[in-house]
N, C-alpha and C positions, 0 to 999 in steps of 0.2 A: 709138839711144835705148834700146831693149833692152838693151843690154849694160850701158849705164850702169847702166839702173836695177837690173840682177841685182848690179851690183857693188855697187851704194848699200845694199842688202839683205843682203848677205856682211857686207857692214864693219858694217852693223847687229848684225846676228846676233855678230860678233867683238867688238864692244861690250858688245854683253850678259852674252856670256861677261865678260868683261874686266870688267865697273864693275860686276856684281850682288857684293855685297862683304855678309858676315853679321857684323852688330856685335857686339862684344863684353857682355856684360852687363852694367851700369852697378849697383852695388849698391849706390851710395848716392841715386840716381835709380829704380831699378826699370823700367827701360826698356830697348826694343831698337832697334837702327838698324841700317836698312837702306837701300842704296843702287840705285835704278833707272833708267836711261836713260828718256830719253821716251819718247813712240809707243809705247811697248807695246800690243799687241793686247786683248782683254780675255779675262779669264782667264788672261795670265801669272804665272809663279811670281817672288815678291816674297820670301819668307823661310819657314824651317822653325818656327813659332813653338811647336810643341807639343816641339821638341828642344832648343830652345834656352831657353824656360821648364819643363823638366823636366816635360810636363804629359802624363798618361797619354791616349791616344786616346779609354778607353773612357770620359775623365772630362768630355773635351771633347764625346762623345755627348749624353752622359747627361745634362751636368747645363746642356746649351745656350750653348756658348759662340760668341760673336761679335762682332761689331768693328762699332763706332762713332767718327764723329767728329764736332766741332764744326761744318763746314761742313754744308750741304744736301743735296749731291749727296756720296756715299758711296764714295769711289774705291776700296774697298777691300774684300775680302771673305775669310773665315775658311772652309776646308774640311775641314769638322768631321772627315769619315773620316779625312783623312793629315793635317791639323794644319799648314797649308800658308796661307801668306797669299801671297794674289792679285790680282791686280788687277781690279776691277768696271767703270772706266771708260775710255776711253782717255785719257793724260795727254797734257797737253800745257802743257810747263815755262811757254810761252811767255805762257798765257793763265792761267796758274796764277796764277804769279808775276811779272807786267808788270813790275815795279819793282824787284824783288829778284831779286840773283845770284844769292844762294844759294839754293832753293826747297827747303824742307823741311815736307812734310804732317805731322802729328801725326794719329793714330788711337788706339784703347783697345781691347783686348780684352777684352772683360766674359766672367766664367767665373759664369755664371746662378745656378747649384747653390751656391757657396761665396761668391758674391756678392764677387767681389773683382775688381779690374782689372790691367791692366799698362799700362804706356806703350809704344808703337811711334813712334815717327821714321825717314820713306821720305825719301830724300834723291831728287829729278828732278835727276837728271847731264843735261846738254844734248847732243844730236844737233845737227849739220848740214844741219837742217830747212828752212829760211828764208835764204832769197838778198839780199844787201842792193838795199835798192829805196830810191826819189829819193819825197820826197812829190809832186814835180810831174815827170810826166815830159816835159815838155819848158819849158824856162826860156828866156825874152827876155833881153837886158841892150841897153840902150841905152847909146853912148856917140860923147863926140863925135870929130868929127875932128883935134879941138885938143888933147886928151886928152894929157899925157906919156908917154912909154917908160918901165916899170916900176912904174903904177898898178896897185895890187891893187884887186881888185873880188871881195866873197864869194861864192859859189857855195852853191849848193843841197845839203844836207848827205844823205849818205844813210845808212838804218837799216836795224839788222839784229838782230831780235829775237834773238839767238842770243847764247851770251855764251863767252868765253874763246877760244880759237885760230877758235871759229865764225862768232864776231865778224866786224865791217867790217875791214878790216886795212889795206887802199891804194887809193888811187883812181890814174887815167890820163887823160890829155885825149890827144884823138889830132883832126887834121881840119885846123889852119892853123899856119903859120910868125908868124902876130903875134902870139899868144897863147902863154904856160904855164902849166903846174900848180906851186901850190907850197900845200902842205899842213903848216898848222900844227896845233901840239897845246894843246887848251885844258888850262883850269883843271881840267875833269874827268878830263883823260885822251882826251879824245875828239878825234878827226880831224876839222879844219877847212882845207875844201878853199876855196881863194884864187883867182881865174883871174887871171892877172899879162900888162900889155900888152907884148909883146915888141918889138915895131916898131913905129911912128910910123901912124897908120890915114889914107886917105887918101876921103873918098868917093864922089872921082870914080871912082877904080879898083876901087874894092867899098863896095858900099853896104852889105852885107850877108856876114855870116862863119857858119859852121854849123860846130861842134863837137860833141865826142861826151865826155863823161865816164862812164867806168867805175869802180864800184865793187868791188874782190873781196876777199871774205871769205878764212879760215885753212882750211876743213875740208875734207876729202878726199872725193870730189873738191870743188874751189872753185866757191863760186858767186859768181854775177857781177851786177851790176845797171847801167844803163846808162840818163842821161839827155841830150835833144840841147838842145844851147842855140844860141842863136841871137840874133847881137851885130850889132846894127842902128849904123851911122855915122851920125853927126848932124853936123848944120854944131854953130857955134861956142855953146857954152853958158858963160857966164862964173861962173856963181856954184851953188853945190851946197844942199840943204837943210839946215838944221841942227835938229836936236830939242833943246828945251828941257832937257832932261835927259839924261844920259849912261844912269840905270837910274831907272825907275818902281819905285817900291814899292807896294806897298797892304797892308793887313789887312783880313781883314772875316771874321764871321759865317759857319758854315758855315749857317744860317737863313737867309741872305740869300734874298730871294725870286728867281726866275728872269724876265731880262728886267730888273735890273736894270743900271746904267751903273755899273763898277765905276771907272773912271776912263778918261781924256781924254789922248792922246798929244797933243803940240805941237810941230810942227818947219815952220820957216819959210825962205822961198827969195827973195831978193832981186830976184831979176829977174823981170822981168815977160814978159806972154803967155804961151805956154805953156810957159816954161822957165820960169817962177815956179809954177805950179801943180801943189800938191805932192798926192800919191799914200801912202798906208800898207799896210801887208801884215808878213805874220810869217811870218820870212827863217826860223826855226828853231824848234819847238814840238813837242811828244808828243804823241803823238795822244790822250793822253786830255783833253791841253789842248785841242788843237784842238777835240773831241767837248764842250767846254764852256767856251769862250769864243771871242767873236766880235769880230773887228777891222773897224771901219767904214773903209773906203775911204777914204773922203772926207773923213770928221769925225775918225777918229782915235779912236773911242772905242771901249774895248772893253766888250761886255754878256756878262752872263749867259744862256748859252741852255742848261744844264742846272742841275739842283740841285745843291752841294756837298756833298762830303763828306766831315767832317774825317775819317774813317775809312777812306775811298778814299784821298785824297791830301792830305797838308798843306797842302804850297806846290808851287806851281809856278813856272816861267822858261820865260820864251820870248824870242828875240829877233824885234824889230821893225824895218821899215825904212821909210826916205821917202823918197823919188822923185820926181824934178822929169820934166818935160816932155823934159828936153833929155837924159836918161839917167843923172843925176849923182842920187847918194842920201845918204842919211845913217842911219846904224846905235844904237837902243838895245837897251838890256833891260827888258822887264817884269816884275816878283816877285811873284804874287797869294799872302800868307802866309794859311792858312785857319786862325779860331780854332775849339777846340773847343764846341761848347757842349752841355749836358744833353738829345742830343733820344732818346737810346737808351732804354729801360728795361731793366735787367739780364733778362735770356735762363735760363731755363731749362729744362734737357733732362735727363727723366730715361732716365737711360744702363740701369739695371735695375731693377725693381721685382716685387715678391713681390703675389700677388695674394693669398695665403692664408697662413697663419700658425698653428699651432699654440697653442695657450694656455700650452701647458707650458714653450713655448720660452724659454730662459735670460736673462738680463736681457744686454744686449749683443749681441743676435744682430742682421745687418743685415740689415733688409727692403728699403730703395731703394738706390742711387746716382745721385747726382744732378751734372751739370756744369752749370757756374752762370758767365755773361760777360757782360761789358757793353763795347759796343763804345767807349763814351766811351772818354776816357785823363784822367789825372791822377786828380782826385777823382771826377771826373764817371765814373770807369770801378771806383772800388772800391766794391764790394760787398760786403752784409751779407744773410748768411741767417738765416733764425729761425722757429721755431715758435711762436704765439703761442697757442693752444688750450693747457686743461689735458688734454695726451693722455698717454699714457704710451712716447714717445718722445719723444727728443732727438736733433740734428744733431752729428757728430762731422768736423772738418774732415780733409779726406786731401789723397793727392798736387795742388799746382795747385790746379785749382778745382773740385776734387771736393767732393763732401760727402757722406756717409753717414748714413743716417735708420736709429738703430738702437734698441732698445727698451731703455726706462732702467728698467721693472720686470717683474715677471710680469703678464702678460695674465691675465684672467678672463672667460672666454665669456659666463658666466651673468650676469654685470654688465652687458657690454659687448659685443654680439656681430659689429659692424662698424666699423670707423673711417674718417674722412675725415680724412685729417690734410694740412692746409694747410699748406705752405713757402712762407716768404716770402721776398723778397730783395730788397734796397733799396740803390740805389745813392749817392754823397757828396754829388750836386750839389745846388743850394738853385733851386727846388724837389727835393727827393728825389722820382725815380722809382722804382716798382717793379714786379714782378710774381711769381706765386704761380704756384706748383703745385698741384694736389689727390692725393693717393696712396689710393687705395682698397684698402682691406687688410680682408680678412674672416677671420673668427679661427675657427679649425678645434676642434670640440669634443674634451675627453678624457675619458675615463669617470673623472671624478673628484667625480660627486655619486654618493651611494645615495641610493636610491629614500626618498620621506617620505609617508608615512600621515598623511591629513588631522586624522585626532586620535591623540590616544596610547594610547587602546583606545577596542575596540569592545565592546557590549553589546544585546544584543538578547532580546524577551520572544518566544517560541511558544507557541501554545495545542498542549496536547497534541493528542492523536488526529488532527494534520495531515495532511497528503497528502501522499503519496511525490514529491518534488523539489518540495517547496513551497521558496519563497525566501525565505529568511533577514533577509540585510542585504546589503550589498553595503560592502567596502571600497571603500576605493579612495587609492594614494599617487601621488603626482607626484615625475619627476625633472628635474631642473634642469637636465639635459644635454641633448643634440640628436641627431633622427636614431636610429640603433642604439641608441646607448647611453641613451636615454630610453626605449626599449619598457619595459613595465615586464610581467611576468607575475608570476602568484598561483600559490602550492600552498600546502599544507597541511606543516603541520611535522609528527612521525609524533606517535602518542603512542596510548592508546588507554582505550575506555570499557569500564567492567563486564568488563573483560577481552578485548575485542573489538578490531578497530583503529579507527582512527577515522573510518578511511575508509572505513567500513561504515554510519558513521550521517551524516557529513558531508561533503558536495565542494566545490569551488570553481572557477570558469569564470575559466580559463588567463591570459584575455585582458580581461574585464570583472571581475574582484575579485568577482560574487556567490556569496555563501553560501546553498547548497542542502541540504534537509534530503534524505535518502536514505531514512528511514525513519522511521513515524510511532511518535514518542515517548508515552511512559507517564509522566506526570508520580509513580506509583506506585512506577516502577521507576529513572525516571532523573531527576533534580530540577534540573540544573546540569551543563552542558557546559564545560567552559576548554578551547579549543585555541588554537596561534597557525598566522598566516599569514604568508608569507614572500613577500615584493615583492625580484623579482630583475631588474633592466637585462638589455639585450643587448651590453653591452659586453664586453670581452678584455682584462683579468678580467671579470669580473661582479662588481659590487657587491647587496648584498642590507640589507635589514631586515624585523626580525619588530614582529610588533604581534597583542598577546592579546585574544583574542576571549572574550567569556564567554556563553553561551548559555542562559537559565532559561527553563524548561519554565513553562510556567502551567497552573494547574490546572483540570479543568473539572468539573461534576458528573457525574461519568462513571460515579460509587458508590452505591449504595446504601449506608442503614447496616446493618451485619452484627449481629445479635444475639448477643452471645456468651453471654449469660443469660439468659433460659433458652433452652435450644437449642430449634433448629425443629422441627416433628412430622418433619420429610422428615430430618433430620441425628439425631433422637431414634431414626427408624420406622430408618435406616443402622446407628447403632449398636447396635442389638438393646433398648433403652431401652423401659419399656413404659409411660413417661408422660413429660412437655414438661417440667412441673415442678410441684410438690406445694410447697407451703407451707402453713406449720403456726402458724396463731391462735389463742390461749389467747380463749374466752368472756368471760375478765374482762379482755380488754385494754379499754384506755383509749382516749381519742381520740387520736388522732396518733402511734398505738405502729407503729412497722417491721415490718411482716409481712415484704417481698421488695425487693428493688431489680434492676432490669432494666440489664444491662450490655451497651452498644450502642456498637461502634465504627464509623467513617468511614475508608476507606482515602484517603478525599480531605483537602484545608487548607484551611486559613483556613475562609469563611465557609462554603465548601462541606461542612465537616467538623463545624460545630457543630450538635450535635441538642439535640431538643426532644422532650419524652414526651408521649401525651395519654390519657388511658383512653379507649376506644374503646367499649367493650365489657363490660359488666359485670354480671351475675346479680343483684345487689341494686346499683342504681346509686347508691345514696346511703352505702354502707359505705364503699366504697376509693376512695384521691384517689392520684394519682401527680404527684411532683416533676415538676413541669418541667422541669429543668436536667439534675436530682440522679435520675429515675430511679428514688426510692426510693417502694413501693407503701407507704403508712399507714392505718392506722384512722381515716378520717373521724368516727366516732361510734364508740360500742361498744354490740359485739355485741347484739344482744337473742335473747330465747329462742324468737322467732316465725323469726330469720334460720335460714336454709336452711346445715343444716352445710357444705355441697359449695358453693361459689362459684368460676364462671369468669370472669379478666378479659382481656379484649387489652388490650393496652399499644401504640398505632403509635408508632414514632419514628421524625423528619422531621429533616432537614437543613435548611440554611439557603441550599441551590443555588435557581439558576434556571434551568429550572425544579426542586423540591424535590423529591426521593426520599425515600423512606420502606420502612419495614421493620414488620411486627409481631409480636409476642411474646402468647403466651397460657400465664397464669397460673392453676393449681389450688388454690386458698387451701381449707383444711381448716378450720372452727373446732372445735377438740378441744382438752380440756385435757388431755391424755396420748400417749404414741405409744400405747398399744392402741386407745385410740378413732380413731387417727389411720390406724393397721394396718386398721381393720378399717373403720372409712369407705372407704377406701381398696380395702380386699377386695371388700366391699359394692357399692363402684363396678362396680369390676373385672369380678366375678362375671360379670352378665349381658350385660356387652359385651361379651365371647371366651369366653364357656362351655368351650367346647373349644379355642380356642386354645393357642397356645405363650407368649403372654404372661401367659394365666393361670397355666399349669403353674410358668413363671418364678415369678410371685409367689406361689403356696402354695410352692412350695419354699423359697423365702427367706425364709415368716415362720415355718414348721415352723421351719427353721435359725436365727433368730432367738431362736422362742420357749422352742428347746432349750438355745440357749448364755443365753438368760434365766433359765431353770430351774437351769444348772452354776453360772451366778452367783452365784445367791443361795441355793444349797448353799453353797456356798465360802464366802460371808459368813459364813451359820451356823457353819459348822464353825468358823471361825476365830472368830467369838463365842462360841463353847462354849470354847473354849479357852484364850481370854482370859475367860472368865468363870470357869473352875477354878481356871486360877494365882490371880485374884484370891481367892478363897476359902480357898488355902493362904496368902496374904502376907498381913499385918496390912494393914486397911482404911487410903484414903487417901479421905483431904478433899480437896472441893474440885476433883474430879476433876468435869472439865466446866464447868466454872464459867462462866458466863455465855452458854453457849450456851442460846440459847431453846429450851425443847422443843416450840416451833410449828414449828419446823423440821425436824422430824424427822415420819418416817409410818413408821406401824408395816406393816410387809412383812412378814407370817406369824413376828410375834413378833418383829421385828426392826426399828429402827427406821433407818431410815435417812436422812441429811439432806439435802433437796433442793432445788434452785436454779437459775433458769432461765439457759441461755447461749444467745447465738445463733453459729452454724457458719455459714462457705462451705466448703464441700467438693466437691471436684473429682476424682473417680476414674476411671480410662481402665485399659484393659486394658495398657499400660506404666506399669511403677509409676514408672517417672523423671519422666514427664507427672500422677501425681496429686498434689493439694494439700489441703493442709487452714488455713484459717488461722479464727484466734480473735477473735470479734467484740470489742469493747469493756466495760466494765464497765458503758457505761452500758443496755446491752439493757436491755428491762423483767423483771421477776422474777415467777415464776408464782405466786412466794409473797413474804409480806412478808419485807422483806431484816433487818430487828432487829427482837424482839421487844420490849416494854420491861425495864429492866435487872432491877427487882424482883424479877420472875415466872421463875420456873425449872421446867424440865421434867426428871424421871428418864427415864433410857432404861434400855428394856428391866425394868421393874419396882421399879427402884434407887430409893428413894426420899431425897428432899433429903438428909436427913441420911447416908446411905450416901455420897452423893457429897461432902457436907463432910467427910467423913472422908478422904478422896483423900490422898494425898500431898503436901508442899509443893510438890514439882520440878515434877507434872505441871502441861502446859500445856492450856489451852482447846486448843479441836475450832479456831476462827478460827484459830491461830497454829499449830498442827499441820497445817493445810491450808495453810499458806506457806510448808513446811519445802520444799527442792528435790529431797528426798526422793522425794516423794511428786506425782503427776500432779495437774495443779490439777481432774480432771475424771475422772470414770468415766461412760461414755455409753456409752446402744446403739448411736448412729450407728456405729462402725466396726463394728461384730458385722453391722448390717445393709448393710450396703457390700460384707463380705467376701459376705454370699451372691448379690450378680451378679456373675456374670464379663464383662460386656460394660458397656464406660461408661456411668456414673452420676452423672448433675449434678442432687440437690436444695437448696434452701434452707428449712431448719425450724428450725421455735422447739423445741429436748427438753427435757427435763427433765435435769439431771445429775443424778446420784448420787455421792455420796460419804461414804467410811467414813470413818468415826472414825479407825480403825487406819492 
């Protein structure tokens, strides 16, 4: 028994070598065949799949490739390191393929990564597995003893799973001289074995015969099968059974319920007692027939004792037989043809599937594969697949009954960020069956939004003098994408203020978009901030967008107003100054005539910057009113001869803050109707409030200097009136010289008259001369004297009387129109004579007197 079975294993193993055979590549199929012996062990080698599909190892790693098939149990397995298809189960042809010679498995290699398949076809070569064997092993025949020499009687057929030289091949009867084999060959090809009466049976001398039939197969070594029968003699039986029919047909339903009566054998035997009492049984049948239909003995009927199925087996044949009492029988056939009918619903199996997907990914790219069967046949087995959702994929058909789900546009995450896409698949029969798939595919984001700012700028008010990291505003944009590439961070774009960076007055939190102030602004010095901020992904690239910030400072009352007329004692007492300010009121002014105006600035805006004047303070309260708006100090009434020449007023000015600040100004109003009374008011003051001071020394020395270049003055008039008065006395007299100047206008100055007219000055002198100003008030000052005299009245100057002056020349022009020549200065004033003698700045506002010559 050993040695057999080492040899049984050699000739195995010589097979293997021998029938493992590497198919050729089919290239207009896309397939490989390969051929295998049964029995394999599991894990043997079936084919080189990654040499014979040119496929790299490291691709077959990498991108998961493996092997699937149609059926449930998976014979078959892919080793992804050597690329090597093996076998996963043990085969066995026999129970592979009951029905079919040729057995050939179909499998698919699916290559994950590039989403594509191949076809494989394993061909199960048959071994000499399976010994032929008798469905009964031991068989009766009754017969009588009147029986003829040369009666066939059939025999019990035997099977052998095995097919080609492994096959049944001969049978043998061995055991008595009245009996032989004689074996014919059906319609199939198949061996039917006959037991033939040789001699005459007798059954006085044996009542009973024991034989042996052997059945042996073709394979090496041969196997053998062996049933004993056993031929019982009967006295005399005169008549045989006969069956209604030669061959039973039927059709039916493979729905047909189980336990139903599929039909009814009838065969009938003449004689009576027990050689008329007929008997049924099935002489020939497959065991899959047997495993599902049932012969009644007695009645002849055959039932249904499993369910059908037109997909297991179509039709079937069996032979049956009937049997009398006395051993004598009768032989038909039964055909149960199975119809199809719609009870499948198409099957699908998705062979590869993409759990993720990129957005960017190309139109055309394949995310499933899917195998799609219906085991019906004809219509009832064609199927339709289809996507009924508005997705953005479609079913592209491939090899067989493949079908590929691949994407018919660009994906968009931001739309769309998971899909279920439903596969349907419906087969022809009426009613149509179907069944679906779901494919879950989640769409992988790409950095393909920039970042978006909730509005399209920002703006924001600060009050100045804020606290250091007070907070601003806060941006803020959102991105469309997922994950890394939606982080979004803030900085600051560069740029810079008042010369500074920017980054010295403003930051920005990396991660929250607030804008923080670093430093507390001066709406003074900084009014308006513009910078931008930059929202950047964490994507590879980065995507970025700016968005302009604008920043205005608000102003607060944080000012006082500054006086800049007249200066303060403390900014008067700095610059060596030895009064605030000195204004100069003629006695005969009028009601509401301009002595001063107080000029007051706000370093603050708007409301905080507008002032308002009020007199505060004032020496005769009923004389001076001050503008409210305007600032400008007037003569409420005029002067009387009781008013106190020397009058001080404060002046507050208030803003319009909350709360309001204020400033005051103090005014020295003189009423004199000259600068010597104005000088010496003034001196007067002076005197006894710094006796020995340096402010007194200052002003005797600048009105000595004054009243020197006063005195060069009007020398110099003179002389040039004596001079002009000789040529006149050498030239023939002219008329009309002066004509219409009034001589109320003129005052005689030690023989000399000269004519005078009041102007009002702003003068501003600083110890840089590029810093002093002088500008010229308007025409409409008031005049210390009347401005026309009436036309009638004529005054000589200097002695000349009327008629001297009609004698004048024609040419000459009036003193009025000689004073508009641009000749000549519109003005001769003490004011600069008295300016030149301080050297240290000097801000007054007075009413002079101009002088002006004729000449």
């Amino acid at each position: 028994m050993c040695a057999a079975r080492e040899g049984r294993w050699g000739r195995r193993q010589r097979a293997l070598l021998c029938c493992v055979l590497v198919a050729t590549w089919e290239a207009a199929w896309g397939q490989l065949r390969y051929s295998v012996p049964e029995e394999l062990p599991k894990g043997s080698f079936v084919g080189d799949v990654a040499k014979d599909l040119a496929l790299q190892l490291a691709a077959l790693s990498n991108r998961g490739a493996r092997v699937v098939s149609a059926d449930r149990t998976q014979y078959f397995a892919l080793h992804a390191n050597s690329g090597h298809l093996v076998t996963a189960e043990r085969l066995d042809r026999e129970q592979l393929c009951r029905l079919v010679e040729r057995c050939v498995l179909r499998c698919e290699v699916i290559v994950e990564g590039e989403m594509k398949f191949y076809g494989i076809e394993v061909e199960i070569t048959d071994i000499n597995d399976n010994a032929p064997s008798f469905r009964e092993a031991e068989k009766e025949l009754r017969m009588s003893e009147t029986t003829p020499p040369g009666s066939r009687f059939p025999l019990i057929e035997a099977r052998d799973p095995d097919v080609g030289v492994n096959s049944l091949q001969s049978y043998e009867l061995s055991g008595d001289e009245h009996f032989s084999l004689s074996v014919q060959a059906g319609a199939d090809g198949e061996k039917r074995p006959e037991l033939v009466l040789a001699k005459a049976l007798d059954r006085e001398e044996a009542a009973f015969h024991e034989l042996v039939l052997r059945a042996t197969d073709g394979g090496e070594p041969a196997r053998t099968g062996t049933a004993r029968i056993r031929v019982s003699v009967l006295d005399a039986n005169d008549n045989a059974p006969v069956f209604s029919q030669a061959v039973y047909a039927v059709r039916v339903p493979e729905d047909v319920p189980v336990g139903s009566t599929l039909l009814t054998l009838t065969a009938t035997d003449v004689d009576e007692g027990l050689s008329g009492k007929v008997k049924y049984s099935v002489k020939k049948a497959t065991d899959l027939a047997s495993e599902i239909f049932y012969l009644d003995p007695d009645m002849g009927s055959i039932k249904l004792v499993r369910s059908l199925d037109f997909e297991e087996g179509g039709s079937y044949e069996m032979e049956v037989q009937a049997h009398d009492g006395g051993g004598l029988f009768d032989t038909s056939t039964v055909s149960v043809s199975v119809t199809d009918v719609n009870d499948n619903a198409p099957e699908i199996s998705v062979r590869s599937a993409l759990s993720e997907i990129s957005e960017d990914a190309p139109s055309g790219t394949v995310v499933a594969l899917l195998h799609v069967q219906d085991r019906d046949s004809g219509a009832n087995g064609e199927v339709r697949c289809s996507i009924v959702e508005s997705v953005p994929f479609r079913l592209k058909r491939e090899l067989d009954n493949y079908y590929s789900v691949v994407t018919s546009r660009e994906l968009d995450r931001e739309e769309v960020s998971e899909y279920n896409v439903t596969v349907w698949a419906s087969d022809g029969g009426s009613p149509s069956l179907r069944s679906s798939a779901v494919l879950a595919l989640r769409v992988l984001d790409v950095n393909d939004n920039a970042p978006v700012f909730a509005e399209a700028r920002y703006s924001a008010r600060l009050p100045e003098n804020n606290a250091e990291g007070a907070l601003v505003l806060t941006v803020r944009a959102w991105d469309a994408d997922w994950g890394q590439n939606a982080r979004v961070r803030y900085r600051l774009a560069e740029g810079r203020v008042r010369g500074a960076p920017l980054s010295s007055y403003v930051s920005v939190q990396a991660e929250t978009g607030a804008l923080y102030a670093l430093r507390s602004f001066d709406y003074e010095e900084v009014r308006e901030v513009g910078l931008w901020v930059r929202a950047e992904d964490g994507g590879a690239p980065a995507l970025s967008s700016n968005v302009s910030v604008r920043l205005l400072i608000v102003d607060e009352n944080d000012n006082a107003p500054q006086v800049l007329y007249p200066p303060s004692s403390s900014a008067a007492a700095a610059a060596g100054a030895g009064w605030t300010g000195v204004e100069l009121a003629p006695r005969s002014a009028e009601p509401g005539a301009l002595v001063a105006k107080v000029v007051a600035v706000d370093a603050d805006a708007g409301q905080n910057a507008w002032l308002s004047y009020e007199l505060a303070k004032a020496t005769e309260p009923g004389l001076f009113r001050v503008g409210l708006h305007s600032g400008e100090v007037r003569t409420a009434r005029s002067p009387l001869a009781r008013d106190a020449p020397r009058h001080s007023l404060v002046v507050v000015v208030k803003d319009q803050g909350r709360p309001a600040l204020s400033a005051t100004a103090t005014l020295t109003v003189v009423l004199a109707e000259s600068v010597a009374e104005l000088l010496s008011e003034l001196g007067s003051a002076a005197a006894p409030a710094e006796p020995g001071g340096s402010l007194t020394r200052w002003l005797v020395l600048a009105v000595a200097a004054v009243s020197c270049l006063f005195v060069a003055f009007l020398l110099l008039l003179l002389a040039l009136r004596l001079r002009r008065w000789r040529r006149s006395q050498l030239l023939p007299p002219a008329s009309g010289a002066l004509r219409g100047v009034p001589a109320s206008h003129f005052v005689g100055i030690d023989g000399v008259r000269a004519f005078l007219h009041s102007y009002s000055h702003e003068v501003s002198l600083t110890a840089d001369s590029r810093k002093s100003q002088r500008r010229w008030a308007a025409d409409s000052c008031c005049n210390t004297l009347p401005a026309r005299p009436p036309p009638d009245k004529a005054a000589p100057l200097l002695g000349e009387d009327a008629a001297g002056a009609r004698g004048a020349p024609p040419d000459a022009l009036p003193v009025s129109q000689s004073l508009r020549t641009p000749r000549r200065p519109p003005s001769r004033c003490l004011l600069p004579f008295l300016l030149i003698a301080f050297p240290s700045p000097f801000c007054f506002h007075l009413r002079c007197p101009r002088m002006i010559s004729p000449y």
